[in-house]
TIPA-977168 format. One record per residue: residue number from 1; residue in three letters; x, y, z of N, C-alpha, C, CB in turn. Coordinates in nm, 4 decimals, m for minus. Glycine has a CB too. Example, Ala and Ser with C-alpha at 12.3 -4.5 7.8 and 13.67 -1.06 7.14 Angstrom:
BEGIN
nr, rest, n.xx, n.yy, n.zz, ca.xx, ca.yy, ca.zz, c.xx, c.yy, c.zz, cb.xx, cb.yy, cb.zz
1, ALA, 1.3190, m0.5690, 0.7800, 1.2300, m0.4500, 0.7800, 1.3200, m0.3300, 0.7800, 1.1308, m0.4473, 0.9046 $
2, SER, 1.2850, m0.2250, 0.7080, 1.3670, m0.1060, 0.7140, 1.2900, 0.0030, 0.7870, 1.4084, m0.0598, 0.5725 $
end
This chain:
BEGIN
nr, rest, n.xx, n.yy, n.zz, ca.xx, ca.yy, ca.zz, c.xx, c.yy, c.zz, cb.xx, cb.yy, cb.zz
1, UNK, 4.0879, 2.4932, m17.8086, 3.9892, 2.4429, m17.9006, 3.8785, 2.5475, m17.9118, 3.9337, 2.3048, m17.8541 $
2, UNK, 3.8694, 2.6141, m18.0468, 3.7648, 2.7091, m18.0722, 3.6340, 2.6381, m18.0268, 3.7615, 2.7544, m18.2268 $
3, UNK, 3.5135, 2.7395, m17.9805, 3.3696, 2.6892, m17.9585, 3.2852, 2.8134, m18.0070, 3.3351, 2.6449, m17.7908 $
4, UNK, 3.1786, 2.7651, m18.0316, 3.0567, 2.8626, m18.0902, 2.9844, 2.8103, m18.0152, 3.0017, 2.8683, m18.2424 $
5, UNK, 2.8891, 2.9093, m17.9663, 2.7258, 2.8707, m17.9384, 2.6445, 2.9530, m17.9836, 2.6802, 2.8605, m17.8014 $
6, UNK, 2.5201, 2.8916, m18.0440, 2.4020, 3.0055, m18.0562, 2.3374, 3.0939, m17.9765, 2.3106, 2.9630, m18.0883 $
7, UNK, 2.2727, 3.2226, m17.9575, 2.2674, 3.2985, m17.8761, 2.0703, 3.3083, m17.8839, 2.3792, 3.4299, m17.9126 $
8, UNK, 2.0389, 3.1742, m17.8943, 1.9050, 3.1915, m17.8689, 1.8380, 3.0617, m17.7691, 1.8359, 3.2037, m18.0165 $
9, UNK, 1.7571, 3.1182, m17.7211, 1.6576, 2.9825, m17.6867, 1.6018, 2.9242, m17.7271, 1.5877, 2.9714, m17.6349 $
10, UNK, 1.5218, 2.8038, m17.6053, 1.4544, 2.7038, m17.6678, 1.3381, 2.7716, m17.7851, 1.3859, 2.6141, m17.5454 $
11, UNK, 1.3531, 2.6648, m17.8678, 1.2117, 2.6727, m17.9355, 1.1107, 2.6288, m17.8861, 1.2012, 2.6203, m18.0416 $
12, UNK, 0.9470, 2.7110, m17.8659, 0.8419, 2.6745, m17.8491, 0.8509, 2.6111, m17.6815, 0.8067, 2.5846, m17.9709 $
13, UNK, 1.0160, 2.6548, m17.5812, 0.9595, 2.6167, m17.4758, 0.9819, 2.4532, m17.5020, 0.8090, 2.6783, m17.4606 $
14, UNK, 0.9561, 2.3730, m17.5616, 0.9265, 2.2368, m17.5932, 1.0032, 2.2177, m17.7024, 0.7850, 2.2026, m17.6163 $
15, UNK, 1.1533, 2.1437, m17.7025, 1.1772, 2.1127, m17.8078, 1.3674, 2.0887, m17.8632, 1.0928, 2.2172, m17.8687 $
16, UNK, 1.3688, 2.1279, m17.9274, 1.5405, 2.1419, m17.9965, 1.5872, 2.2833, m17.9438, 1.5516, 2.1450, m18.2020 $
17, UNK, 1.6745, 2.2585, m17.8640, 1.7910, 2.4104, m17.8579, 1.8930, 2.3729, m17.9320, 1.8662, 2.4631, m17.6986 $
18, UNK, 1.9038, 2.5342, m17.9894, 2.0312, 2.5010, m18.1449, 2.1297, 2.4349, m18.0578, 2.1269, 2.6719, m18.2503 $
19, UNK, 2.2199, 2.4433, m18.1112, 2.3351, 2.3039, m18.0900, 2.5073, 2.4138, m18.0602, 2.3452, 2.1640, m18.3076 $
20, UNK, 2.5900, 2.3747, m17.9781, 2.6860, 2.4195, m17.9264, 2.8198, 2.3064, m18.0204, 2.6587, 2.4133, m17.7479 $
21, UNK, 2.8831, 2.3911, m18.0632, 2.9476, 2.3068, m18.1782, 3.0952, 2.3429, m18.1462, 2.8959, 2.3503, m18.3470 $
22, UNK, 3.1900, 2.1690, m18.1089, 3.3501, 2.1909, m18.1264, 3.3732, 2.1791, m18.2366, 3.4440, 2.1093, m18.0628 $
23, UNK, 3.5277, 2.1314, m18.2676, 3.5980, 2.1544, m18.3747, 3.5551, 2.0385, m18.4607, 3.7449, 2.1682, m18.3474 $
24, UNK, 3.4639, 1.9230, m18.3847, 3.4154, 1.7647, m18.4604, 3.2222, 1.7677, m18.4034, 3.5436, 1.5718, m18.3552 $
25, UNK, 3.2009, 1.8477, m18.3487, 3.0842, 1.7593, m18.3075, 2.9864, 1.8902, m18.2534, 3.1300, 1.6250, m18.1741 $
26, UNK, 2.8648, 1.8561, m18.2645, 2.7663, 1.9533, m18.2508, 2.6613, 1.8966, m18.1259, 2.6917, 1.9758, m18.4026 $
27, UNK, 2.6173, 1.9794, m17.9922, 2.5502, 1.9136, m17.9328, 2.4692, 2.0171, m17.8906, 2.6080, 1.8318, m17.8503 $
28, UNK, 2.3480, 1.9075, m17.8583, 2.2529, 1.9682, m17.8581, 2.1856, 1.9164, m17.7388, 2.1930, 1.9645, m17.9751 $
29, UNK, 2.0650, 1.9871, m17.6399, 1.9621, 1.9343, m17.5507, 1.8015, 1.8983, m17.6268, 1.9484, 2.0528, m17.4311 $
30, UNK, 1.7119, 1.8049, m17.6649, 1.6403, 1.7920, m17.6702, 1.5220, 1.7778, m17.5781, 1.6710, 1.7503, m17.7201 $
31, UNK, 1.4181, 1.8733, m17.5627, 1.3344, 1.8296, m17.4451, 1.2062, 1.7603, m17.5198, 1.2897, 1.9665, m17.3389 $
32, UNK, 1.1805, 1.7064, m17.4145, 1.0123, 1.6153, m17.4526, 0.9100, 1.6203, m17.3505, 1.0252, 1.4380, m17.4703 $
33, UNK, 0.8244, 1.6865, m17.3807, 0.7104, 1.6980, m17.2670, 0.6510, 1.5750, m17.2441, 0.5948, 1.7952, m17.3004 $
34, UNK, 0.6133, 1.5172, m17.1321, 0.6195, 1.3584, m17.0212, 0.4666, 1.3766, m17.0655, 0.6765, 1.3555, m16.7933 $
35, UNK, 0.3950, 1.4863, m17.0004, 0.2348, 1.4627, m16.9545, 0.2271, 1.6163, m16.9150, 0.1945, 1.3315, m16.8053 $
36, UNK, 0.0840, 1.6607, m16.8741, 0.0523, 1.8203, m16.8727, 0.1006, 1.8354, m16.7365, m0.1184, 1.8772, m16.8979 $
37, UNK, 0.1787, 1.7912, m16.6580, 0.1801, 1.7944, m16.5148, 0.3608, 1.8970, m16.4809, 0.1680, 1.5903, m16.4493 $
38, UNK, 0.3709, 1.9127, m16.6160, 0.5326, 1.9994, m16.6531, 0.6197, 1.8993, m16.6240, 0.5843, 2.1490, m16.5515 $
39, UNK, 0.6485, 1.7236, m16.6403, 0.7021, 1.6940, m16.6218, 0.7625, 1.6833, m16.7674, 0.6736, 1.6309, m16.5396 $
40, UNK, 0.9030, 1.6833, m16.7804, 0.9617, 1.6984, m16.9074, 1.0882, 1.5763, m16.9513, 1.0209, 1.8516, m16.9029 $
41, UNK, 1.1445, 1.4915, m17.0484, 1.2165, 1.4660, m17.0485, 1.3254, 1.4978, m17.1601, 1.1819, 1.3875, m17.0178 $
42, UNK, 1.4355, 1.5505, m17.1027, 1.5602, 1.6057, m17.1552, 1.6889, 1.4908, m17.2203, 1.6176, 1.6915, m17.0250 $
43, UNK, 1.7304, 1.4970, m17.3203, 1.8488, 1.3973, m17.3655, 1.9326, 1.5331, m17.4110, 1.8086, 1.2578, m17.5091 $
44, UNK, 2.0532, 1.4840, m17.3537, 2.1551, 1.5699, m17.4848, 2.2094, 1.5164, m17.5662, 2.2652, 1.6410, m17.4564 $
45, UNK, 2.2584, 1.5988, m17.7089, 2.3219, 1.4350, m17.8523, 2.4361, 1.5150, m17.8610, 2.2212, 1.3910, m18.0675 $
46, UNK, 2.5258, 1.4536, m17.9166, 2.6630, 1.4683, m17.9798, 2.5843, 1.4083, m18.1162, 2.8173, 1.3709, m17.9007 $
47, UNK, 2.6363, 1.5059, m18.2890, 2.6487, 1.4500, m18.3928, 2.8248, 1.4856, m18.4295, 2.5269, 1.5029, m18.4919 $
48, UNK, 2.8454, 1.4155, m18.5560, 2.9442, 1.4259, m18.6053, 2.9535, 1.5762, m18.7139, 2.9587, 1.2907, m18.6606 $
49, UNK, 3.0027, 1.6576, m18.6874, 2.9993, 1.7503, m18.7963, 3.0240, 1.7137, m18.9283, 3.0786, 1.8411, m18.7742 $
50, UNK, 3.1228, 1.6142, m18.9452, 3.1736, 1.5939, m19.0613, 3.0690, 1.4745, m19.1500, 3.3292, 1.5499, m19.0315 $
51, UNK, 3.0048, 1.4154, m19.0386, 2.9303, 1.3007, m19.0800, 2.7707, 1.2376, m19.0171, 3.0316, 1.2040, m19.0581 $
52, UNK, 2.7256, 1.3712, m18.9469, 2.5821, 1.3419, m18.9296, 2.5568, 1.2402, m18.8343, 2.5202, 1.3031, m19.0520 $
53, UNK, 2.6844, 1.1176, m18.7846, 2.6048, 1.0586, m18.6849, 2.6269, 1.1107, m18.5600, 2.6209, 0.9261, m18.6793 $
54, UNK, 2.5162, 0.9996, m18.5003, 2.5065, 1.0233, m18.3718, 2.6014, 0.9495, m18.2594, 2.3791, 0.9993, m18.3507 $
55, UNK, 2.6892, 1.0372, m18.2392, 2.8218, 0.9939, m18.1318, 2.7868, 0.9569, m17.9861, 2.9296, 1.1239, m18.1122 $
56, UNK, 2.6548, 1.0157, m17.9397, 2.6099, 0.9935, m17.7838, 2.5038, 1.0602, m17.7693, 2.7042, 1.0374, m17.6719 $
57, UNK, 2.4185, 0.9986, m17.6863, 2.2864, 1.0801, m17.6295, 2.2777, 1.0691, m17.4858, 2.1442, 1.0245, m17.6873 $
58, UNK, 2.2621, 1.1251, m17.3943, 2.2708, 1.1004, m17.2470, 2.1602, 1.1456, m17.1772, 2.3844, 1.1604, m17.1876 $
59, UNK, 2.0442, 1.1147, m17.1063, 1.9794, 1.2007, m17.0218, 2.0130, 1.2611, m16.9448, 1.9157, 1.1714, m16.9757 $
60, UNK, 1.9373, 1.3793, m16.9052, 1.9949, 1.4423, m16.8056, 1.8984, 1.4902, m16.7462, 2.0858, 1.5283, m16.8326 $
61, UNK, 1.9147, 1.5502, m16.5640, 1.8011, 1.5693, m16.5029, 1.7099, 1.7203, m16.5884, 1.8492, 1.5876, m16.3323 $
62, UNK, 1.5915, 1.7798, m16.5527, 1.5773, 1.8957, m16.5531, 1.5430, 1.9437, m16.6756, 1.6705, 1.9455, m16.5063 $
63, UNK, 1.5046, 2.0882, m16.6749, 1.5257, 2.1357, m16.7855, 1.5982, 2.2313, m16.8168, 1.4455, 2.1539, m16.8230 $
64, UNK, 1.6927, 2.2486, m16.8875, 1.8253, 2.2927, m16.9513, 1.7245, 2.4946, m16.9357, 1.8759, 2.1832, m17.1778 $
65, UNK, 1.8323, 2.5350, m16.8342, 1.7825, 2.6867, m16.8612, 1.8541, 2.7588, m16.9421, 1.7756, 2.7688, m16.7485 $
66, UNK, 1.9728, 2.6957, m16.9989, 2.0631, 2.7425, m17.1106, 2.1348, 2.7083, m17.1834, 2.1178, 2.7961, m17.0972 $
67, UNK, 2.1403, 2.7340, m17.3050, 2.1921, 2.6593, m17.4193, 2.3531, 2.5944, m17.3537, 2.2063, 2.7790, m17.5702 $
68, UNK, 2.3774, 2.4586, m17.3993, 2.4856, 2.3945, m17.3126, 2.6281, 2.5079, m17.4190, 2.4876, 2.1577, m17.3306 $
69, UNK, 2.7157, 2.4963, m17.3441, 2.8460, 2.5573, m17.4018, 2.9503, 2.4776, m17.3271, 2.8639, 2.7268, m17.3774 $
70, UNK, 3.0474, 2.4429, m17.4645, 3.1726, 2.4311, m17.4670, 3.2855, 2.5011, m17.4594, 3.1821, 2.3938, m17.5313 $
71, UNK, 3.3555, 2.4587, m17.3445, 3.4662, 2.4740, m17.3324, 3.5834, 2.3574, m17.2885, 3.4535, 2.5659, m17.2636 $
72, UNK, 3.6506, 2.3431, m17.3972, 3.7770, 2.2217, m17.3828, 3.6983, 2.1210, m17.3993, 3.8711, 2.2017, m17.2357 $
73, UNK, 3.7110, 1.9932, m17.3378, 3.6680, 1.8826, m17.3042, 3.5286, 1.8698, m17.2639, 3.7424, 1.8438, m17.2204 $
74, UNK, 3.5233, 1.9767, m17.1782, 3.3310, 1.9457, m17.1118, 3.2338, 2.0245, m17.2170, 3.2859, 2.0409, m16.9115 $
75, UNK, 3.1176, 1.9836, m17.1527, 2.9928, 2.0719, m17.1567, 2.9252, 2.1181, m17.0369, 2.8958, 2.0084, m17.2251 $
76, UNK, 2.8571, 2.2640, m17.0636, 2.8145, 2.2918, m16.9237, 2.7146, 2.3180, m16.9347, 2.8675, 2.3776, m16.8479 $
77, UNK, 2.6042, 2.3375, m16.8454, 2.4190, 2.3515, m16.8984, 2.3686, 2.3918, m16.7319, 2.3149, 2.1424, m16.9791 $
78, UNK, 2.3129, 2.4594, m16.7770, 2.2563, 2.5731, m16.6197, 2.1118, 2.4747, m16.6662, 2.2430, 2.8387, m16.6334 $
79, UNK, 2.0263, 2.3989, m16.5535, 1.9226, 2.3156, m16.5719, 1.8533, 2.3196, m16.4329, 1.9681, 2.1746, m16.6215 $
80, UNK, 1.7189, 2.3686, m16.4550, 1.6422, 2.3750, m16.3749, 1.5442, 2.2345, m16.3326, 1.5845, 2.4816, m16.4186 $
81, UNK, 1.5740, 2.1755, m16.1836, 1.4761, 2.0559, m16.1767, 1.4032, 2.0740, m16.0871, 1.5231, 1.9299, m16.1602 $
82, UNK, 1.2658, 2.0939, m16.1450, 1.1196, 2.0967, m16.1598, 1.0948, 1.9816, m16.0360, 1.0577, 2.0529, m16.3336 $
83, UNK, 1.1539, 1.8847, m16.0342, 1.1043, 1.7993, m15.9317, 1.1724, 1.7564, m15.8155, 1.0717, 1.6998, m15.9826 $
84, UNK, 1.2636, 1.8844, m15.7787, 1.3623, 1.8813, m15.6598, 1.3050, 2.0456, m15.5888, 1.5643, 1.8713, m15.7240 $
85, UNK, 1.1701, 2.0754, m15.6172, 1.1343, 2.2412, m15.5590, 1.2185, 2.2978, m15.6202, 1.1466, 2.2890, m15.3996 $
86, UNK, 1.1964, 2.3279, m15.7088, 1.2796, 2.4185, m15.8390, 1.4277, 2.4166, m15.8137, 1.2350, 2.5956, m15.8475 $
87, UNK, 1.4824, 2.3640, m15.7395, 1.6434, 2.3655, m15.7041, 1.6973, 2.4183, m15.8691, 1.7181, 2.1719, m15.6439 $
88, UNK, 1.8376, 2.4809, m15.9045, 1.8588, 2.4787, m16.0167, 1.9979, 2.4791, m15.9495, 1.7963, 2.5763, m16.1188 $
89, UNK, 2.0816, 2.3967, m16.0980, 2.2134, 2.3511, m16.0855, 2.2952, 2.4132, m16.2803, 2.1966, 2.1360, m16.0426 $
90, UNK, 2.4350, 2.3560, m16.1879, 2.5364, 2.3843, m16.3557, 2.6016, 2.2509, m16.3068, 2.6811, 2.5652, m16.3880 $
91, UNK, 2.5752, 2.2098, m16.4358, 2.6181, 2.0518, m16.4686, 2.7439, 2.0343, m16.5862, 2.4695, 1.9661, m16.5352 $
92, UNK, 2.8442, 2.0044, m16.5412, 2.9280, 1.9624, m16.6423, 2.9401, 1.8119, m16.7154, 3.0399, 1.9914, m16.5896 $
93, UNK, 2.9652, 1.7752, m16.8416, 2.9609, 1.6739, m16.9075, 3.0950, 1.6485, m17.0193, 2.8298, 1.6843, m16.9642 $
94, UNK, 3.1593, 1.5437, m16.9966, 3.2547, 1.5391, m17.0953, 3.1895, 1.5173, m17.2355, 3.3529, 1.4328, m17.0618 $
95, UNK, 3.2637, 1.6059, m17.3268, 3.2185, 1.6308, m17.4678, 3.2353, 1.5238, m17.5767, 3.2875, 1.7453, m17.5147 $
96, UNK, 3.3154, 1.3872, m17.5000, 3.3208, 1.2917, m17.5800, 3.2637, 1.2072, m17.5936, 3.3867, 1.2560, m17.5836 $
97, UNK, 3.1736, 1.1777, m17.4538, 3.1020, 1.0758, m17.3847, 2.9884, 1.0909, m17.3106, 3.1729, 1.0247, m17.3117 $
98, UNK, 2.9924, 1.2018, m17.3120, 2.8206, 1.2671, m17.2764, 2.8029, 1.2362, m17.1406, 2.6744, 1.1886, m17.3674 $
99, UNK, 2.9263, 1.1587, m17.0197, 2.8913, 1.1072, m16.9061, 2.9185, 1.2802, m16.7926, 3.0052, 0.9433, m16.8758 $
100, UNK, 2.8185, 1.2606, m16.7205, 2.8306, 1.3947, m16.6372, 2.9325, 1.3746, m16.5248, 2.6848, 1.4403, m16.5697 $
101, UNK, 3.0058, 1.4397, m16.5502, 3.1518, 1.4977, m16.4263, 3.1236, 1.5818, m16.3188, 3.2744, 1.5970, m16.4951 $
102, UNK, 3.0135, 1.6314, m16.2893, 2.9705, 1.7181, m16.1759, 2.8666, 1.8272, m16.1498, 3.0611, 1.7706, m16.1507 $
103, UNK, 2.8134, 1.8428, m16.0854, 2.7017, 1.9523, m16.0342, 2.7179, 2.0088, m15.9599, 2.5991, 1.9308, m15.9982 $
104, UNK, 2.6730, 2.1263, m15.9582, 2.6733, 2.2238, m15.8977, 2.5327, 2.2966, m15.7909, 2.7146, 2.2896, m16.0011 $
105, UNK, 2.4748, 2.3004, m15.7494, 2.3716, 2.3350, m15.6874, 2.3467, 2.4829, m15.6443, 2.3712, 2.2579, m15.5915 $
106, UNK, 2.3264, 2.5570, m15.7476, 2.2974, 2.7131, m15.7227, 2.2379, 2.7446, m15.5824, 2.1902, 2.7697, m15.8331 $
107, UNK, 2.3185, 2.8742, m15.5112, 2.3027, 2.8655, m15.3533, 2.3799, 2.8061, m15.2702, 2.2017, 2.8139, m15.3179 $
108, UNK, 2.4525, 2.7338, m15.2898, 2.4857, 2.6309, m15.2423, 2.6500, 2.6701, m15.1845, 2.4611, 2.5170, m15.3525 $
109, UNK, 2.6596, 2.6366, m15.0942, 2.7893, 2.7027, m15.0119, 2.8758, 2.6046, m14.9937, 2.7621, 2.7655, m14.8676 $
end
């Protein structure tokens, strides 16, 4: 299954990262700043390419240090959480259902 991703970052730090797109569906991380204290909250969406809706939104911990990418079935997103002493992880997510299949914990043996 072909995949594209965009080769840029977040906007403004705060906001929409372009969107990682399969052969049906385009997804994206949205962040939302909580309060000035850097606490942030993150959703990722599935739309329909062919039809604009919205197939799934899921929270997820952290903030996404890189645009999520597809490959096959999952999604994967390198996400930094701010409220674990910067711990940073790679999180996989099935691409149909937005439910997370596993983490990873950078460092981590």
């Amino acid at each position: 299954m072909p995949a594209t991703t965009a080769a840029s970052g977040p906007l403004n730090n705060v906001g929409l990262f372009p969107p990682a797109t399969s052969d049906d569906l385009a997804v994206a991380c949205l962040q939302t700043a909580l309060d000035s204290s850097r606490s942030f909250q993150t959703t990722m969406v599935a739309v329909g390419l062919g039809d604009g809706k919205l197939r799934w939104n899921a929270d997820i911990a952290g903030v996404p240090l890189t645009l999520p990418e597809i490959d096959g079935d999952q999604i994967f997103v390198c996400q930094d959480l701010l409220s674990s002493g910067d711990a940073q992880l790679v999180a996989a997510y099935a691409l149909q259902t937005g439910a997370r299949l596993w983490t990873y914990t950078l460092g981590q043996l």
